[in-house]
C-alpha positions in Angstrom: 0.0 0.0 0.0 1.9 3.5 -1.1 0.6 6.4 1.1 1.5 9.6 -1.5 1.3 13.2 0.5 0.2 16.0 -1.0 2.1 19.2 -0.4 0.3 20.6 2.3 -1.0 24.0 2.2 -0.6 25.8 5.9 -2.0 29.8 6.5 0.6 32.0 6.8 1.6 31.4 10.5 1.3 28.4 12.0 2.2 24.8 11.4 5.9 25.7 9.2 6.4 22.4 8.0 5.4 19.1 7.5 7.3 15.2 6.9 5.5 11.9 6.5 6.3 9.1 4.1 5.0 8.3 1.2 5.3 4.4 1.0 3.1 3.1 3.6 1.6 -0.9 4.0 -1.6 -2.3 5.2 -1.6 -1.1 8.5 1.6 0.2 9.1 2.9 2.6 11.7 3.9 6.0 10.6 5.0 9.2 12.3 3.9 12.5 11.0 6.1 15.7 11.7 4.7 19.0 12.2 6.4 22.2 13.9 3.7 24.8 15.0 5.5 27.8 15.2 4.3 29.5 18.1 2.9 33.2 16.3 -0.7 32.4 17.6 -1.5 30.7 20.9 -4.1 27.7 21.0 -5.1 25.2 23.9 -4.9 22.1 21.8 -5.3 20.3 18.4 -8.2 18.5 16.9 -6.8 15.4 14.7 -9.1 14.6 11.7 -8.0 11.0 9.9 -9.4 8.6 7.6 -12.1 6.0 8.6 -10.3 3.4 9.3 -7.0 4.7 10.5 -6.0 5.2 14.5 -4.0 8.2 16.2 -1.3 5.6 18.6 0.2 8.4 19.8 1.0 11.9 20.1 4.3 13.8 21.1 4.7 17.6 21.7 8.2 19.4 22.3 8.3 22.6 23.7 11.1 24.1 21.5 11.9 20.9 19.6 13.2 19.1 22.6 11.0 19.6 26.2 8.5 17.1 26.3 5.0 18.5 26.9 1.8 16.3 28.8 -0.7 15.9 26.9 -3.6 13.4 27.2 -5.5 12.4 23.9 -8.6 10.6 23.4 -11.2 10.1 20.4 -14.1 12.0 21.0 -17.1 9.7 20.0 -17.6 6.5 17.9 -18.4 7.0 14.5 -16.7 10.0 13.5 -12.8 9.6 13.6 -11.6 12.9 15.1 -9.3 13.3 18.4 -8.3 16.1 20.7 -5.0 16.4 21.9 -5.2 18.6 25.1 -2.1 19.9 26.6 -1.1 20.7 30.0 -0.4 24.3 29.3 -1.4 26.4 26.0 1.1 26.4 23.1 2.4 29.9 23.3 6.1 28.8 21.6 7.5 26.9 19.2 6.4 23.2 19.7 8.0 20.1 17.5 3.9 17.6 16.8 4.8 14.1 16.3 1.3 12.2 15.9 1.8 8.6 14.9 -1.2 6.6 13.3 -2.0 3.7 12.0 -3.4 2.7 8.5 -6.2 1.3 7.6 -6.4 -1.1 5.2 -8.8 0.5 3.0 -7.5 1.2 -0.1 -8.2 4.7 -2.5 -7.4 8.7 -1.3 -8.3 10.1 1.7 -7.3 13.2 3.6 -5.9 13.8 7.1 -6.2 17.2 9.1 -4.5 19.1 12.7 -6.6 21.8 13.6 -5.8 24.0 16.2 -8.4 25.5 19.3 -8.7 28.0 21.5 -10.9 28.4 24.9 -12.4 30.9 26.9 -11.0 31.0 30.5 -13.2 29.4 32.8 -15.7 28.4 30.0 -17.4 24.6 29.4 -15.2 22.4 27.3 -18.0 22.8 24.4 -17.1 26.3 24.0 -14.0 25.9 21.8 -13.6 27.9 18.8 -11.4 26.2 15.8 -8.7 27.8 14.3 -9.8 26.4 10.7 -7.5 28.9 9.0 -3.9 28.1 11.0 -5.1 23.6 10.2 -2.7 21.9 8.1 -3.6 19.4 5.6 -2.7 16.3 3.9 -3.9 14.1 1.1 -3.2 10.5 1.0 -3.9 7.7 -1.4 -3.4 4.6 -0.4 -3.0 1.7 -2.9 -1.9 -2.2 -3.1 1.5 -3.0 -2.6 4.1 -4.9 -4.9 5.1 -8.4 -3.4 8.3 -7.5 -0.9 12.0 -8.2 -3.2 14.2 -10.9 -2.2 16.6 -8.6 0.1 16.0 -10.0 3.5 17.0 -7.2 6.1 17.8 -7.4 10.0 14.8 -6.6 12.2 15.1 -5.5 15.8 12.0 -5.9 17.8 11.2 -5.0 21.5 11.1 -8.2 22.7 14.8 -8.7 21.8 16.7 -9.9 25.0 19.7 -7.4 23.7 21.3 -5.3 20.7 23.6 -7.2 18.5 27.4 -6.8 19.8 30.1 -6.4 17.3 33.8 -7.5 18.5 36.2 -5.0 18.3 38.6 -7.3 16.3 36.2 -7.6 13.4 35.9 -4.0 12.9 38.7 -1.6 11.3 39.8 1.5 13.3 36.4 3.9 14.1 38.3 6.3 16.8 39.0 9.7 15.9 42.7 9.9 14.9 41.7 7.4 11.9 39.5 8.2 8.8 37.2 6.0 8.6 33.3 5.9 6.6 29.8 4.3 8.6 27.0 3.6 6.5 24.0 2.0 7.3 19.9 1.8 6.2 17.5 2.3 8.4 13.7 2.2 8.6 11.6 2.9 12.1 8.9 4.7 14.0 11.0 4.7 17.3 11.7 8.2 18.9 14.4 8.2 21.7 16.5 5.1 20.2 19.7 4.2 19.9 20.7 2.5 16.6 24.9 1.8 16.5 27.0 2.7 19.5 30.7 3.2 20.8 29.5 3.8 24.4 28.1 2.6 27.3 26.8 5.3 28.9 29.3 6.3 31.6 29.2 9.9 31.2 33.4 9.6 32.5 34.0 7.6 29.5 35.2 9.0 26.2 33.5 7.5 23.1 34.3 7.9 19.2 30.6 7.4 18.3 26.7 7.0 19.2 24.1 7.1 16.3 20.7 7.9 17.6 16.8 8.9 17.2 16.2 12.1 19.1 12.8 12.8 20.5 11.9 14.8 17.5 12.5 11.9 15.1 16.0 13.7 14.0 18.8 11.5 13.8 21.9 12.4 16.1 25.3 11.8 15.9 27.3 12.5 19.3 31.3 11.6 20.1 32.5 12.9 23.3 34.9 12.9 26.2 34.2 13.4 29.9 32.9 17.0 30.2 32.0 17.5 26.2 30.2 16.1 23.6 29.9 16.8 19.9 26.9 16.6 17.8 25.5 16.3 14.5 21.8 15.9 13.2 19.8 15.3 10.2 17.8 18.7 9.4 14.5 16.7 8.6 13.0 13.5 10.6 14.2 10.3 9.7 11.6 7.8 12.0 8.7 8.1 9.4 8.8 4.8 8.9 10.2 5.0 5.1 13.9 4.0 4.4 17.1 6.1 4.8 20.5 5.8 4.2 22.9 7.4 6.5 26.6 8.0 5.8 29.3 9.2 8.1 32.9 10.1 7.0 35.7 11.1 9.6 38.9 12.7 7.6 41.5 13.6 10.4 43.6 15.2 8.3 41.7 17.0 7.3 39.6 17.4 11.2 36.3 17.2 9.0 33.8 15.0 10.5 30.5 14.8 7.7 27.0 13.7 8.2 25.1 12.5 5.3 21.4 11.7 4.9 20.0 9.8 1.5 23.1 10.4 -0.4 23.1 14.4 0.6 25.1 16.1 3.0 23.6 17.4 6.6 25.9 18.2 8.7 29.6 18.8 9.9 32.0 19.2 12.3 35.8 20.5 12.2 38.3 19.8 15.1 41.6 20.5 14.0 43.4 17.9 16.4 41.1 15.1 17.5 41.9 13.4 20.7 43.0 10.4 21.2 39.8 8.4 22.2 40.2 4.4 22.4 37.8 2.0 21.1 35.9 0.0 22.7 35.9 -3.7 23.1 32.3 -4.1 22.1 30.4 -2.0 19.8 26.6 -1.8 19.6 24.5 -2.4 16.7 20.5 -1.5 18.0 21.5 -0.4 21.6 24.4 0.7 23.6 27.0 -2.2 24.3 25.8 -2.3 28.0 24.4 -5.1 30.2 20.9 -4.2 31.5 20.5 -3.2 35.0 18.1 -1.6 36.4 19.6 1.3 36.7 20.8 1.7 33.1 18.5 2.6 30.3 19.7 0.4 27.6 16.8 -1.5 27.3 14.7 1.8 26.8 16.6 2.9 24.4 17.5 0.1 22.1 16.5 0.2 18.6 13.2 -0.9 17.1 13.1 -0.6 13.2 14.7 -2.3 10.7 18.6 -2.6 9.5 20.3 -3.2 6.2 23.7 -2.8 4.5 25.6 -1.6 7.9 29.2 -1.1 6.6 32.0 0.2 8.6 35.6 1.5 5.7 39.0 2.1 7.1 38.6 5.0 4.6 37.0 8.4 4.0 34.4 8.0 1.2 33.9 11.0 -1.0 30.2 11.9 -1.1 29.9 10.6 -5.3 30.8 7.2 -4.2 28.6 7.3 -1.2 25.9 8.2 -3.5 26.9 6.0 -6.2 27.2 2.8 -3.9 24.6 3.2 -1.5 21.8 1.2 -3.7 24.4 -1.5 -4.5 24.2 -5.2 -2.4 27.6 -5.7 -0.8 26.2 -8.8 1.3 28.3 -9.5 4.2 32.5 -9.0 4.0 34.6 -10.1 6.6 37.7 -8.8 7.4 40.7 -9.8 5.3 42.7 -11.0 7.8 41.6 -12.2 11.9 44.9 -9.6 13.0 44.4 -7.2 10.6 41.0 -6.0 9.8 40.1 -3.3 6.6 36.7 -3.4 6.9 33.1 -5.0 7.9 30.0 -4.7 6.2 27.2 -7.1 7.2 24.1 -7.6 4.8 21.8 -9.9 6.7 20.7 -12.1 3.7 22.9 -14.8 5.6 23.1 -15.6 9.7 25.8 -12.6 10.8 29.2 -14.6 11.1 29.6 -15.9 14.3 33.1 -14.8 14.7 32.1 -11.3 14.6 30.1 -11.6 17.2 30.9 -11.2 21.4 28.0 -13.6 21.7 24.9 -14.9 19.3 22.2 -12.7 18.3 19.0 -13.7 20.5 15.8 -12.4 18.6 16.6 -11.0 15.7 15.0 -12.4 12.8 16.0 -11.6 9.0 12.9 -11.0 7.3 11.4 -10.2 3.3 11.8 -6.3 3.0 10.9 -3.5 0.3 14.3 -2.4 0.3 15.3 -2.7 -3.4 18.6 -2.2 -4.4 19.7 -1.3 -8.1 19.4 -4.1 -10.6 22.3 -4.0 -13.2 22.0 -4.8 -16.8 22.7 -8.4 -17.7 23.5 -10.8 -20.7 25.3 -8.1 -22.8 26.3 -9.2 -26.0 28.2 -7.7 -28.9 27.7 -9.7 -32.5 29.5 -8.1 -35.6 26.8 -8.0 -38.4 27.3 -6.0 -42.2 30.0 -3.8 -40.6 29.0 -2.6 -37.8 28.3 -4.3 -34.6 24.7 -4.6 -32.6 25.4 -4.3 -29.2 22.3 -5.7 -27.0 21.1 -6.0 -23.3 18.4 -6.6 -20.5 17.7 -4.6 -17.9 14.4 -5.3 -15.2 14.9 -2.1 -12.8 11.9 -0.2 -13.3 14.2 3.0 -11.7 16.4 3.1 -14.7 16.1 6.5 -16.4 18.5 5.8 -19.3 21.7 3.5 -20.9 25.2 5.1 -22.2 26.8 2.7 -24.4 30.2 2.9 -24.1 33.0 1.6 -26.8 36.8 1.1 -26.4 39.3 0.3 -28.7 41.7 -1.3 -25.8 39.3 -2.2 -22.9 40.5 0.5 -20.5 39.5 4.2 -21.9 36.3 4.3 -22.8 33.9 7.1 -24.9 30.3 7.4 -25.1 29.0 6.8 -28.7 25.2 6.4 -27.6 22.6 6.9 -25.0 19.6 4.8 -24.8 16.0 5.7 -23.3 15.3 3.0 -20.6 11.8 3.3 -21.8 12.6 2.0 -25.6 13.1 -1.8 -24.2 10.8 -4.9 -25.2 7.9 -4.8 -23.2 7.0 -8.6 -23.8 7.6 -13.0 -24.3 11.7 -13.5 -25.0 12.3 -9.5 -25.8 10.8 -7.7 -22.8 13.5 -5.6 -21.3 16.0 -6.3 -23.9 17.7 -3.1 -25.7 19.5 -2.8 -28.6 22.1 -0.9 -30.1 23.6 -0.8 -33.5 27.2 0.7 -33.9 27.3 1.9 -37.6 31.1 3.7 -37.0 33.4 1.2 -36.0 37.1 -0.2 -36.9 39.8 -1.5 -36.0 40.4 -5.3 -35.7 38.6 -5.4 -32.0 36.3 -3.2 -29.9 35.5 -3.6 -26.5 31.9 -2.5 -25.3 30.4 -1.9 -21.7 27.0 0.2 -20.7 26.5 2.4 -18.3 23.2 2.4 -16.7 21.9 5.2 -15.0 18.8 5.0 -11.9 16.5 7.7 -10.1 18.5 9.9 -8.2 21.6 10.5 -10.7 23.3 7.1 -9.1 25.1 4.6 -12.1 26.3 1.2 -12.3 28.3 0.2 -15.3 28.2 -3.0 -16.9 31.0 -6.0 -17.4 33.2 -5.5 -20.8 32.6 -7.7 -23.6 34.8 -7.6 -26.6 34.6 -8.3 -30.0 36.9 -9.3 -33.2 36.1 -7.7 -36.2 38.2 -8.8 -38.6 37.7 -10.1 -42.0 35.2 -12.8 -41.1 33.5 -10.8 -38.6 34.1 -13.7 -35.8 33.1 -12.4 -32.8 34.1 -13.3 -29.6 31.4 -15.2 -27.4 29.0 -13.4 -25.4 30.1 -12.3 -21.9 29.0 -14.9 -19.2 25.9 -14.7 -17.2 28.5 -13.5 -14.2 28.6 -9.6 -13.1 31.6 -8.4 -11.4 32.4 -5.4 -9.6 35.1 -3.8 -7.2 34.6 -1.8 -3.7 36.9 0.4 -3.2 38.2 1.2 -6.7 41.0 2.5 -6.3 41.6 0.3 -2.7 44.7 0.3 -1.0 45.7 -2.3 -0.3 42.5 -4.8 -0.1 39.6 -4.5 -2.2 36.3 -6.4 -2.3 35.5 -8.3 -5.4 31.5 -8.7 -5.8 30.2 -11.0 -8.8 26.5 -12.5 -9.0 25.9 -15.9 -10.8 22.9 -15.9 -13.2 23.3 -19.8 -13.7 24.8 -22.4 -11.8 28.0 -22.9 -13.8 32.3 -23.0 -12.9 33.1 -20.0 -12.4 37.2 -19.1 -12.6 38.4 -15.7 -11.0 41.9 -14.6 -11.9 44.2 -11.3 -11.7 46.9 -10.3 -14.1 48.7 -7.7 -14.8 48.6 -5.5 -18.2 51.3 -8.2 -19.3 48.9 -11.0 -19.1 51.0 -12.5 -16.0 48.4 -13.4 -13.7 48.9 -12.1 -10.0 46.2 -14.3 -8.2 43.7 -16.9 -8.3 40.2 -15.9 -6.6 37.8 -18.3 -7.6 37.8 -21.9 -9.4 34.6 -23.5 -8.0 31.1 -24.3 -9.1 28.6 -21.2 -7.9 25.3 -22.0 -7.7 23.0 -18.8 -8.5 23.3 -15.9 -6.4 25.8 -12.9 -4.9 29.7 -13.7 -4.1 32.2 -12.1 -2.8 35.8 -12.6 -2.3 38.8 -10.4 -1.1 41.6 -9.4 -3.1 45.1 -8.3 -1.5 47.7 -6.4 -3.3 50.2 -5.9 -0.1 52.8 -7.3 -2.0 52.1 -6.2 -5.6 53.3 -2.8 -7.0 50.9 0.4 -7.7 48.8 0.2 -10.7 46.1 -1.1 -13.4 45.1 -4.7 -12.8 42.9 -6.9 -14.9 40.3 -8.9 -13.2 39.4 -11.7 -15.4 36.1 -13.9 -15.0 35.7 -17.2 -17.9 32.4 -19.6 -17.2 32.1 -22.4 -19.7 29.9 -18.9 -22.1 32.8 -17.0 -22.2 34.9 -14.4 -20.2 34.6 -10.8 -18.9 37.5 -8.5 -17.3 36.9 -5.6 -15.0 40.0 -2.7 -14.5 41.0 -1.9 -10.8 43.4 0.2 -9.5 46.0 -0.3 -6.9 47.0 3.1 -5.6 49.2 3.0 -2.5 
């Protein structure tokens, strides 16, 4: 079900903005954000929804961040209107969180806060509406798509603790070493913790907390006894729709960035970090802390869900981040048990054991509508009357267009043509398959790759294929039914290579050099269908282009990386 909000039209002073999602299921939990702005006075708020659909919950925040009483009840069966009456009038700026519940009706419908005012003294009946300071929303609520195959990690109340990451399988977060944190998240929870360096001892310095402020904002924090830093996100991230958050920390540079969906949100510049140790035991949904009594941990662990949590011994620059971000890496462990580069976990497996202090005890991996980017696959190039028809399937609905891309030695490529993604086959053996003739090219071989481009400005380029064209026009066989890719490119020295089997087949993996002499063996197995990924080392190997190779029993495909130490 896909809740779409209409802009919402406030009076000049009054409610100054407005967030909800716009993806919303059967039933689901939402949070709507509203920020009265404290011009005009009123004793409460009247909250008109559609039939079906329940106010859970309502928050107020006197100046985004002082909780304010206020009791709430509906005010007769039938007619699906509440009153929220606070404790005192709004006379300042107050931070409206109202979270409700679908119904499962589908079609449009429309939601509305209206604001009252009473007479001193006078019977509750005598309240007079503020109809022209209410903000309103349209909604349309419709059937949902069946949920992808990503599987994501949920974290539920009933959880008996947060999932504790050893500090041995994690690269080096503290703040003398640059280092990248991404993660996606989706939730309703306010007042949350979701990954965490510390334990709560206010004497103890920390290098990182990630959390959901009362105002659905997320917060960063670091700190040392007597001072802590903070970032947030300038809009409310617990509406129950999926973000990505990115952090980078550059010490050389004493730039600590926060990013939210791909776009910066905040910073913060310390010229000389301090030295601040890492902890044994990082949290992932909760603070690594025991429960006690007389410790809030279990009030504050996280309740949402979890995807693609990846910790870099590097500072990401923002075009990667964005570029990445909808790309599967699955779950990488560390090259090396004593020396660690980099973790990312992506929950469509059981979370290693080794990189846990002690098994997960409920949390479940379930279905989720998380979809990442699907890349183009089976690209062939066939020589035919002179030129060559390049040709290729694509199923990501998100695609906005195709850049075919020639070489004429497999490493620098041009553009000679961009392709709608709308001019596909659209059904039997041809839907989603593109094609591309090349009328202009020579030479004795080309090599050809595309480029595909999604929703947002984010790419994802193909495998190579090459092809002879020489006086028989034999072309070289299609590329296999194996993608590969490379994170980081350029690495330093370990990189991640990613490939995804179409069809179960033997599947060889090989580096070389630009000579041909071949550096290292990654892969010779039999892969059944699905996402791989193995490490490649170049410790020992000298700065520069490298060729990674793939050959199935359909042919061979070679992706350029870069070794820059």
């Amino acid at each position: 079900m896909l809740l779409a909000l209409s802009a919402a039209v406030p009076a000049p002073a009054q409610f100054r903005e407005v967030a909800a999602p716009d993806h919303l299921a059967p039933q689901q939990v939402v949070n709507l954000f509203a920020t009265w702005d404290g011009r005009y006075a009123c004793d409460g708020l009247f909250v008109d929804l559609p039939e079906g659909w329940a106010l859970r919950r309502v928050r107020l925040l006197r100046n985004g961040y002082v909780p304010e009483p206020a009791r709430t009840h509906r005010l007769a069966e039938g007619v699906n209107r509440y009153v929220v009456l606070p404790d005192r009038a709004l006379r300042t700026t107050y931070d409206v969180v109202l979270q409700v519940q679908a119904g499962a009706a589908p079609g449009p419908a429309r939601w509305r806060v209206t604001p009252f005012t009473r007479a001193p003294n006078e019977p509750a009946s005598r309240i007079e509406e503020q109809t022209d300071l209410q903000l309103e929303g349209a909604v349309r609520v419709v059937v949902p798509e069946s949920p992808s195959e990503n599987r994501v990690l949920s974290f539920e109340r009933a959880a008996r603790r947060p999932l504790w990451l050893r500090r041995q399988a994690l690269p080096e977060l503290s703040p003398r070493a640059p280092h990248t944190i991404e993660f996606w998240m989706r939730t309703t929870g306010l007042d949350e913790v979701i990954l965490s360096a510390w334990d709560g001892d206010e004497q103890r310095p920390y290098p990182f907390e990630f959390m959901i402020g009362p105002d659905g904002r997320l917060y960063f924090y670091r700190g040392r006894p007597g001072r802590h830093q903070a970032m947030t996100t300038h809009r409310p991230v617990a509406d129950g729709r999926w973000h990505h958050v990115a952090l980078t920390h550059d010490p050389d540079a004493g730039w600590t960035r926060l990013y939210l969906d791909g776009a910066a949100a905040d910073s913060l510049y310390e010229a000389a970090p301090p030295p601040v140790p890492m902890p044994a035991v990082v949290g992932l949904g909760g603070r690594p802390q025991e429960d006690r009594e007389e410790t809030t941990a279990s009030a504050l662990r996280y309740t949402g869900l979890l995807d693609e949590v990846r910790f870099w011994p590097e500072v990401r620059p923002a075009a990667v981040l964005r570029e990445t971000m909808r790309r599967p890496l699955g779950t990488t462990r560390p090259a090396t048990p004593s020396d660690p580069r980099r973790l990312t976990l992506g929950f469509e497996e059981p979370v290693p054991a080794d990189v846990l202090v002690q098994p997960a005890a409920g949390l479940r991996r379930v279905p989720s509508d998380l979809a990442f980017y699907q890349p183009v696959r089976r690209v062939q190039a066939v020589p035919e009357d002179g030129a060559v028809i390049v040709t290729w399937t694509s199923a990501d609905p998100r695609t906005t267009a195709f850049f075919v891309e020639r070489s004429v030695d497999g490493t620098a490529f041009d553009v000679i043509a961009e392709v709608e993604a709308g001019t596909g086959g659209e059904a039997g053996e041809d839907a989603g398959r593109f094609v591309y003739r090349d009328a202009d090219v020579d030479g004795p071989v080309a090599y050809y790759r595309v480029r595909q481009r999604f929703e947002g400005g984010a790419e994802r380029t193909s495998s190579i294929v090459k092809v002879g064209l020489g006086a028989a026009e034999v072309a070289v066989r299609p590329a296999p039914a194996v993608h590969l890719s490379a994170y980081p490119n350029p690495f330093n020295p370990v990189t991640t290579i990613a490939y995804e089997v179409e069809e179960g087949q033997h599947v060889q993996i090989t580096v070389t050099n630009l000579a041909g002499q071949q550096v290292a063996q990654l892969v010779d197995a039999y892969r059944e269908p699905g996402r791989y990924q193995v490490v490649f080392d170049g410790a020992d190997l000298p700065s520069g282009p490298y060729l990674v190779r793939v050959r199935t029993a359909t042919g061979s495909t070679t992706h350029k990386i870069m070794l820059a130490k």
